[in-house]
C-alpha positions, 0 to 999 in steps of 0.5 A: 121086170128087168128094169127093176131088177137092174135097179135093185142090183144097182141099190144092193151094189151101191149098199155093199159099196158103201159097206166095204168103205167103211169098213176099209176106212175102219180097220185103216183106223185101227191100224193107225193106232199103236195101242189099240185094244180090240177087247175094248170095242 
């Protein structure tokens, strides 16, 4: 019962990881660019 519980956390952490990464490297790229359009998305 708790190893599954740990292994799930485990997969949902990993999940908001990757999420917040992306994320980051996305609005790290939009602010790179100078004359970007957010309406445009």
């Amino acid at each position: 019962m708790l190893k599954q519980l740990v292994s799930r956390i485990k997969k949902v952490q990993t999940i908001l990881l990757a999420v917040l990464f992306v994320v980051s490297l996305t609005a790290a790229a939009s602010n790179a660019e100078p004359d970007h359009d957010p309406q445009t998305m």
